[in-house]
C-alpha positions in Angstrom: 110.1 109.0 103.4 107.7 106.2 103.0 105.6 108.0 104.9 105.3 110.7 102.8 104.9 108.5 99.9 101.9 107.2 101.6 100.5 110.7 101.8 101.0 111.9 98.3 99.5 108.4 97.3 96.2 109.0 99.7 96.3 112.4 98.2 96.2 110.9 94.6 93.8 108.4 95.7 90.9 111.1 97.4 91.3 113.5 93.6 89.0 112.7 91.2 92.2 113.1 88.5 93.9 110.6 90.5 91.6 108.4 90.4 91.1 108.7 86.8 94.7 108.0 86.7 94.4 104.7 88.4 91.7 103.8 85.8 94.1 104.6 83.3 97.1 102.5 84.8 94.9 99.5 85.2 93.9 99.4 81.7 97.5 99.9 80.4 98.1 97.3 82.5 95.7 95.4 81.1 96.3 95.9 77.4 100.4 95.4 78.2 99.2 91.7 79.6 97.1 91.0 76.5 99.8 92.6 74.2 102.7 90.3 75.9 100.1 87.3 75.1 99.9 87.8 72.1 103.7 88.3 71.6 104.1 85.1 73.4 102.0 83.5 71.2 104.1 85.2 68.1 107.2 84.0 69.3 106.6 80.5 70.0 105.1 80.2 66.1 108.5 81.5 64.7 111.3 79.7 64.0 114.3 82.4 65.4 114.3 83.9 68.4 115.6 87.5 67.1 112.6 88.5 65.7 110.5 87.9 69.3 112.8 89.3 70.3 111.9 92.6 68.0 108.3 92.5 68.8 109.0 92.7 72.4 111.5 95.0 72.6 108.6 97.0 70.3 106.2 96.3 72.7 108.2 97.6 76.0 108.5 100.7 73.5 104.8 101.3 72.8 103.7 100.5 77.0 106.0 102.8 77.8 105.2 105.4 75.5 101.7 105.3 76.4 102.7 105.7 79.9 105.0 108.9 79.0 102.0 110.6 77.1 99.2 109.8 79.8 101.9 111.0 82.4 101.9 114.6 80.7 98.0 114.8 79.9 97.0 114.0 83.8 100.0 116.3 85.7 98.9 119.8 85.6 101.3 121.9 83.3 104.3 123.4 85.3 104.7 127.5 84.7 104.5 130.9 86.2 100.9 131.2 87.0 
Protein backbone atom coordinates (compact mmCIF):
# COMPACT_ATOMS: atom_id res chain seq x y z
CA UNK A 1 0.00 0.00 0.00
CA UNK A 2 2.63 2.49 0.86
CA UNK A 3 4.27 1.54 -1.93
CA UNK A 4 1.76 2.43 -4.17
CA UNK A 5 1.23 5.66 -2.51
CA UNK A 6 4.72 6.36 -3.25
CA UNK A 7 4.07 5.70 -6.97
CA UNK A 8 0.96 7.76 -7.41
CA UNK A 9 2.98 10.55 -5.42
CA UNK A 10 6.18 10.24 -7.95
CA UNK A 11 3.53 10.18 -10.65
CA UNK A 12 2.03 13.56 -9.32
CA UNK A 13 5.39 14.85 -8.77
CA UNK A 14 6.96 14.15 -12.70
CA UNK A 15 3.13 16.08 -14.16
CA UNK A 16 3.48 19.42 -14.78
CA UNK A 17 -0.49 19.68 -13.08
CA UNK A 18 1.01 18.04 -10.22
CA UNK A 19 3.37 20.09 -9.74
CA UNK A 20 1.29 23.05 -10.12
CA UNK A 21 -0.64 21.40 -7.42
CA UNK A 22 2.25 21.40 -5.06
CA UNK A 23 2.72 25.18 -5.70
CA UNK A 24 -0.74 25.60 -4.82
CA UNK A 25 -0.59 23.54 -1.44
CA UNK A 26 2.43 25.41 -0.36
CA UNK A 27 0.84 28.67 -0.66
CA UNK A 28 -2.38 27.60 1.09
CA UNK A 29 -0.19 26.47 3.46
CA UNK A 30 1.33 29.53 3.65
CA UNK A 31 -1.62 31.95 3.78
CA UNK A 32 -3.36 29.31 6.59
CA UNK A 33 0.06 30.06 8.80
CA UNK A 34 -0.34 33.86 8.22
CA UNK A 35 -4.21 33.68 8.70
CA UNK A 36 -3.78 31.61 12.11
CA UNK A 37 -1.20 34.57 13.07
CA UNK A 38 -3.25 36.85 12.73
CA UNK A 39 -6.16 35.07 14.58
CA UNK A 40 -3.67 34.48 17.34
CA UNK A 41 -3.00 37.91 17.44
CA UNK A 42 -7.04 38.59 17.46
CA UNK A 43 -7.64 36.46 20.23
CA UNK A 44 -5.11 37.35 22.70
CA UNK A 45 -6.56 41.26 22.19
CA UNK A 46 -10.10 40.16 23.23
CA UNK A 47 -11.38 39.76 26.40
CA UNK A 48 -13.67 36.22 25.91
CA UNK A 49 -12.47 33.38 24.52
CA UNK A 50 -15.79 32.45 22.45
CA UNK A 51 -15.32 34.83 19.92
CA UNK A 52 -11.51 33.35 18.93
CA UNK A 53 -12.98 30.80 19.13
CA UNK A 54 -15.50 31.97 16.06
CA UNK A 55 -12.71 33.35 14.06
CA UNK A 56 -10.99 30.04 14.06
CA UNK A 57 -13.48 27.79 13.67
CA UNK A 58 -14.06 30.49 10.44
CA UNK A 59 -10.75 30.13 9.52
CA UNK A 60 -10.57 26.11 9.44
CA UNK A 61 -13.88 26.81 7.28
CA UNK A 62 -12.31 29.09 4.62
CA UNK A 63 -8.57 26.75 4.41
CA UNK A 64 -10.59 24.05 3.83
CA UNK A 65 -12.81 25.46 1.44
CA UNK A 66 -10.10 26.60 -0.61
CA UNK A 67 -8.68 23.19 -0.51
CA UNK A 68 -12.20 21.66 -1.74
CA UNK A 69 -12.37 24.13 -4.79
CA UNK A 70 -8.59 23.82 -5.89
CA UNK A 71 -9.16 19.95 -5.40
CA UNK A 72 -11.94 20.09 -8.22
CA UNK A 73 -10.18 22.65 -10.57
CA UNK A 74 -6.69 20.48 -10.76
CA UNK A 75 -8.48 16.66 -10.97
CA UNK A 76 -9.58 16.06 -14.44
CA UNK A 77 -13.50 15.81 -14.61
CA UNK A 78 -14.73 12.19 -14.15
CA UNK A 79 -17.37 11.07 -17.18
CA UNK A 80 -17.90 8.88 -20.11
CA UNK A 81 -15.38 10.08 -22.55
Amino acid sequence: MLRRIKENLDRVRKDKRGQLMWIGVAIILLFALMFFGLAWMIIANFETLGKGFLYIAVGIAVVVGVGVIAKKMLEKPLGVR
